[in-house]
DRENDO-1510 file (C-alpha; in Angstrom, 1 decimal, always signed):
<recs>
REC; n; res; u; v; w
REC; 1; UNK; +50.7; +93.1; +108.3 .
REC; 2; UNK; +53.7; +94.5; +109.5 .
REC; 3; UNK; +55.6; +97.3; +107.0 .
REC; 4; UNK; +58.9; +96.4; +106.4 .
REC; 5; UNK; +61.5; +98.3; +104.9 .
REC; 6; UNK; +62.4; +97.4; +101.7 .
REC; 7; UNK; +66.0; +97.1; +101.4 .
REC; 8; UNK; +68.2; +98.4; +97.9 .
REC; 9; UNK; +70.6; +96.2; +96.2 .
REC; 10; UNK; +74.0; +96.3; +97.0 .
REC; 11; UNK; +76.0; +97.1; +93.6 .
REC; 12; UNK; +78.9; +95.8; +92.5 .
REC; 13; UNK; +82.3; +96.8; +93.0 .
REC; 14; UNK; +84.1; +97.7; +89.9 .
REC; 15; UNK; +87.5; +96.2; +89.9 .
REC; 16; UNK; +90.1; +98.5; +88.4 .
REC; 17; UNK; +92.5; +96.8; +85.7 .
REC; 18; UNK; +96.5; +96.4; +86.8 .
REC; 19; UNK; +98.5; +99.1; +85.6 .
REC; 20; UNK; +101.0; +96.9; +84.3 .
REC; 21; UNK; +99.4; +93.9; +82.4 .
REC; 22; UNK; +95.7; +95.9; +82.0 .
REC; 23; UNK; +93.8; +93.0; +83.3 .
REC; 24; UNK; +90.7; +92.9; +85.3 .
REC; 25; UNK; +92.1; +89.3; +86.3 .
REC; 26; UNK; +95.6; +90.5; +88.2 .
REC; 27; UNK; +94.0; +92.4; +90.7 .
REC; 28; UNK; +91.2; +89.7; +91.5 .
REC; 29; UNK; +94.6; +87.0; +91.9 .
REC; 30; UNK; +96.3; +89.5; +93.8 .
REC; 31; UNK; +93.1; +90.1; +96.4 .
REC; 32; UNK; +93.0; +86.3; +96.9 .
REC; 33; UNK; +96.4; +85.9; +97.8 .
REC; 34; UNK; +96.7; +88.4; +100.6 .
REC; 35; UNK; +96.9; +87.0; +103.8 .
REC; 36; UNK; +97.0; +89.2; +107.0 .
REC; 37; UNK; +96.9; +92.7; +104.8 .
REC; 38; UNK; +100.2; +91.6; +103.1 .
REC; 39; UNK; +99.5; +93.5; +99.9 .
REC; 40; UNK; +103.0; +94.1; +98.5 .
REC; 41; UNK; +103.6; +90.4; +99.2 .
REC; 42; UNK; +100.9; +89.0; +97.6 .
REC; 43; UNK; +101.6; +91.2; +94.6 .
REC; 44; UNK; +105.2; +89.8; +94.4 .
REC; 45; UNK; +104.1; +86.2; +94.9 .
REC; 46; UNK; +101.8; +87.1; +91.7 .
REC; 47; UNK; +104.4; +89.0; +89.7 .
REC; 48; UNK; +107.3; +85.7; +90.5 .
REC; 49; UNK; +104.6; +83.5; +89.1 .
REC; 50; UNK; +103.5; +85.6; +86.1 .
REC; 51; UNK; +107.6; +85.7; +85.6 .
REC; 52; UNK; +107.9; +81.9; +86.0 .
REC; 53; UNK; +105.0; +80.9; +83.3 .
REC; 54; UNK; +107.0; +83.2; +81.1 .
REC; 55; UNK; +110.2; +81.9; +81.3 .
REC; 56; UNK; +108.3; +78.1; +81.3 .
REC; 57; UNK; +106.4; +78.5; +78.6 .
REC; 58; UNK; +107.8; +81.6; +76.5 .
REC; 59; UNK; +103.7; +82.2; +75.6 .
REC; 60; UNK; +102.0; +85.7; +77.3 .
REC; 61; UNK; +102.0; +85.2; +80.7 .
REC; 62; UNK; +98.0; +86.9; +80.5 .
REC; 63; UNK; +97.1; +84.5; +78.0 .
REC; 64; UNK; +98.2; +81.3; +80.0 .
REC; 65; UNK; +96.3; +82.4; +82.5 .
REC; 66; UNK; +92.7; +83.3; +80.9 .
REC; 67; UNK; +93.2; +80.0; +79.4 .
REC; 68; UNK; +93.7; +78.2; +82.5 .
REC; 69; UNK; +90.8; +80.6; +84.0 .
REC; 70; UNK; +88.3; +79.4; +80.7 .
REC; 71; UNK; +89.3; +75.9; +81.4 .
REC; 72; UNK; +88.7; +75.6; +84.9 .
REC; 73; UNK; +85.4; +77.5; +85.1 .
REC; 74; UNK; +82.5; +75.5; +86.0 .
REC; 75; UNK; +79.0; +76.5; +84.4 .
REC; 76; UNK; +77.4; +74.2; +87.2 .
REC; 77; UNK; +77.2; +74.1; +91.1 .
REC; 78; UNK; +76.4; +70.8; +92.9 .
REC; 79; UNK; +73.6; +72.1; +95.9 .
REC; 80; UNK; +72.6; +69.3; +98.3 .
REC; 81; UNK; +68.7; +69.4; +99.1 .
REC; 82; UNK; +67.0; +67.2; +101.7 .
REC; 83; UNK; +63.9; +65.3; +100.3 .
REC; 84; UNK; +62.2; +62.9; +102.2 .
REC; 85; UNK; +64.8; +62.4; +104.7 .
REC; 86; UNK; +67.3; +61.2; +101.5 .
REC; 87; UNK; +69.9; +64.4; +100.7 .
REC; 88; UNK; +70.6; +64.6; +97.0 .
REC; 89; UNK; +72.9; +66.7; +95.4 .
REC; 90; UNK; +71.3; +68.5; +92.9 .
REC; 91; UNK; +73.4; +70.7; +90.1 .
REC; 92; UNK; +73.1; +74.6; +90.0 .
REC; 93; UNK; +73.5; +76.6; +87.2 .
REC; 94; UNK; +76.3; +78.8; +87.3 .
REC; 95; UNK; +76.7; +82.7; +86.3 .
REC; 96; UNK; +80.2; +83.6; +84.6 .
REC; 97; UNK; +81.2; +85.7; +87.7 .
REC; 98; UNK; +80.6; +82.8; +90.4 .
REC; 99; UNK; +82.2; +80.3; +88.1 .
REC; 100; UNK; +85.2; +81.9; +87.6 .
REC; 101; UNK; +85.3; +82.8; +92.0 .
REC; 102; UNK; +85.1; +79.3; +91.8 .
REC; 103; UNK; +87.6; +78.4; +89.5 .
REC; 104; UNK; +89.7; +81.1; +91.0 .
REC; 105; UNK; +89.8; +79.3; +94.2 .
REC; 106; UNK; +90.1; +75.8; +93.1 .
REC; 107; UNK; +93.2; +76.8; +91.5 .
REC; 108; UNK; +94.7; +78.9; +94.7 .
REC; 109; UNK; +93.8; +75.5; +96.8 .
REC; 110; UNK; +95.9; +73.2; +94.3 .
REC; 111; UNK; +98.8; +75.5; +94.1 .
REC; 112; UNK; +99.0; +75.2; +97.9 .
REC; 113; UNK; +98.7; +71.7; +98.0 .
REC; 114; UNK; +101.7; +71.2; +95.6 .
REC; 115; UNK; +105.1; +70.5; +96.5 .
REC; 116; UNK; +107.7; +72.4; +95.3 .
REC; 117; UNK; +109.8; +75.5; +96.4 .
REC; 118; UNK; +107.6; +78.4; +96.9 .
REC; 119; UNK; +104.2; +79.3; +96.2 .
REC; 120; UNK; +105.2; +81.7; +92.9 .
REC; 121; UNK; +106.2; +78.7; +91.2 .
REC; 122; UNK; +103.1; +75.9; +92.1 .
REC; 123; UNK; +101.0; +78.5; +90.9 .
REC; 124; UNK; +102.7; +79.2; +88.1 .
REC; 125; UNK; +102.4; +75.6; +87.4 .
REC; 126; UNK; +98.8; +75.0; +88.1 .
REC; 127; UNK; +97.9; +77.5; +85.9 .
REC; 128; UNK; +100.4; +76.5; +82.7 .
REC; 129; UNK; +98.4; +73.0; +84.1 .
REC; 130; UNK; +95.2; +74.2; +84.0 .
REC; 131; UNK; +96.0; +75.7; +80.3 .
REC; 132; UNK; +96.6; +72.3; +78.9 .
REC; 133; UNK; +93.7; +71.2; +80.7 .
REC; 134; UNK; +95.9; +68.7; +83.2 .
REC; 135; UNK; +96.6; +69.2; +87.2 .
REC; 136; UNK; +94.2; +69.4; +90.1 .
REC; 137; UNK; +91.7; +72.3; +89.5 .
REC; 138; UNK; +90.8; +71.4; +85.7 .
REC; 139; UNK; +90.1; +67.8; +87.3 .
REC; 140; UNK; +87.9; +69.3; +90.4 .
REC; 141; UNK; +85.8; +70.9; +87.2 .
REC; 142; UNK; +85.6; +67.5; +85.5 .
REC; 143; UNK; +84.7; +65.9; +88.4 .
REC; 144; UNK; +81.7; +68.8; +89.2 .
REC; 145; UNK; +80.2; +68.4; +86.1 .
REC; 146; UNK; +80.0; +64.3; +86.0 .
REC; 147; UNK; +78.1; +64.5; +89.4 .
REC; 148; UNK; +76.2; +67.3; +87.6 .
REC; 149; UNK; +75.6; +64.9; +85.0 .
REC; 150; UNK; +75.1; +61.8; +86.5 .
REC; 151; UNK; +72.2; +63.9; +88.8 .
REC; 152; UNK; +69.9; +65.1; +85.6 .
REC; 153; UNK; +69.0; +68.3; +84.4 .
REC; 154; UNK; +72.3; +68.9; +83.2 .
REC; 155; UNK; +73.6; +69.2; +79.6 .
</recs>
């Protein structure tokens, strides 16, 4: 038998908390939104939203969005497996970190899909949204989780 190397596990990054609001969850936005290195921009575009949900909802802007972060977090992945020449979709339990990745990019999707003036202010409005447990993302989550359901082994 042929030795192979036996390869380490990669660790994780630790993400460094905003200076500003002291959140793990800015910076994770922030890296999402960049497009083509624009760092300063995406950070703007994150700061105008932040701005908007406060002047909207005159809560926290942080604690609008780790609601709309808890709401839209799936605990459950549907996988599709061949079997006998029939594919099934089959659910997948979820870890916390890949459910919120997931979450986080449900919501970036239906803040681009939203009409309205810029992209500050349909983000801003998915995630107030996603907070009352309304708009797109929260309903791609519900909709996850009755396939999970209606597929077995699920809760």
């Amino acid at each position: 038998m042929a030795r192979t190397k036996k390869y380490q596990l990669h660790y994780k990054r630790e993400v460094q908390p905003d200076p500003i609001y002291k959140s793990r969850i800015i910076p994770m936005l922030q890296q999402r939104l960049i497009r083509h290195g624009k760092k300063k921009l995406a950070s703007r575009i994150l700061q105008n939203s932040l701005q908007n949900i406060q002047n909207q909802t005159q809560l926290d802007p942080l604690f609008v969005l780790e609601k709309a972060l808890r709401n839209t977090t799936p605990s459950v992945e549907i996988q599709t497996r061949r079997i006998g020449g029939a594919v099934y979709p089959l659910p997948v339990e979820l870890g916390f970190e890949r459910g919120m990745l997931k979450a986080l990019q449900w919501l970036f999707k239906a803040a681009k899909k939203r009409s309205g003036p810029t992209l500050a202010v349909n983000l801003a409005n998915e995630f107030i949204d996603a907070s009352k447990k309304a708009g797109t993302a929260f309903h791609k989550k519900e909709e996850v989780h009755k396939i999970a359901e209606a597929n077995g082994r699920v809760k």
